[in-house]
N, C-alpha and C positions, 0 to 999 in steps of 0.2 A: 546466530549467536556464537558458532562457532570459527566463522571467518577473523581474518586478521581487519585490523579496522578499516584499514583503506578499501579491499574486497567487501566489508561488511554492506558499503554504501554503493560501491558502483555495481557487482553479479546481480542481488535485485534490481535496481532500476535499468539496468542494460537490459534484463530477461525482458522486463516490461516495456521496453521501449525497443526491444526485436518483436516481440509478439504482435504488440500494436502497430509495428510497422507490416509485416506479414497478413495478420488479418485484418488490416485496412485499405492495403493498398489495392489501387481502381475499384473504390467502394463509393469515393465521392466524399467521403466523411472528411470533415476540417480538422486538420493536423492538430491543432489545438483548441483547446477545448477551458472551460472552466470546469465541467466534469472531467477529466482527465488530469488536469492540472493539482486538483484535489485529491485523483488515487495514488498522482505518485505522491503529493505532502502524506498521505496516507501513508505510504509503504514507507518513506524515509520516517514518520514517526515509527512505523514497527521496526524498525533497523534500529532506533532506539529505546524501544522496548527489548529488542534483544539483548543488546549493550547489558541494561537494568541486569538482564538476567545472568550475567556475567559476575555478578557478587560473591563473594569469597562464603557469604550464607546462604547461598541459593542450595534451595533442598527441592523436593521434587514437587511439594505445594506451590510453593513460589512460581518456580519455571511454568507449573500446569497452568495457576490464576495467570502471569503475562503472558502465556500464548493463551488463552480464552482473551482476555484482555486486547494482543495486537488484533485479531481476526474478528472482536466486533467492532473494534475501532474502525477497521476498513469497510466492513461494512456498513455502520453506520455513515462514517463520512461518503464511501461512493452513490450508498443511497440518496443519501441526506441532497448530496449534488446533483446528483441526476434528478431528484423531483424539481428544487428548485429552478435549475437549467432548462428541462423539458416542458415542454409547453404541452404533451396531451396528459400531464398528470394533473387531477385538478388540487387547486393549491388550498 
């Protein structure tokens, strides 16, 4: 929320795309993924949920409901795609 905007978008998805490169690598696991491809549209929608919270009315209700807000969004989307994607979830 409180990056400048250019940092807003690239510090999380860089962090996410060092980690996933770190603990992935010689794991075997395909670089790309349709699960994956969904946690970062996930994370880039939380990058603009922070935005949101950036409003000149933002009080400490606001900011609490969109961080509850960004954090089940990711969750629900990472979920949401990993059952889909995965084959030993039954559907």
């Amino acid at each position: 929320m409180r990056l400048p905007r250019r940092l807003a978008w690239i510090v999380p998805l860089l962090a996410m795309a060092a980690s996933d490169y770190f603990l992935d690598f010689g794991t075997g696991r395909a670089a790309v993924t349709l699960v994956r491809a969904a946690d970062y549209a996930a994370f880039a929608a939380v990058v603009l949920i922070g935005r949101a919270a950036l409003a000149r009315t933002s009080r400490a209700g606001r900011i609490g409901a969109l961080s509850l807000a960004a954090s089940s969004l990711f969750f629900v989307v990472s979920n949401l795609a990993e059952w889909v994607w995965d084959p030993l979830y039954p559907k």
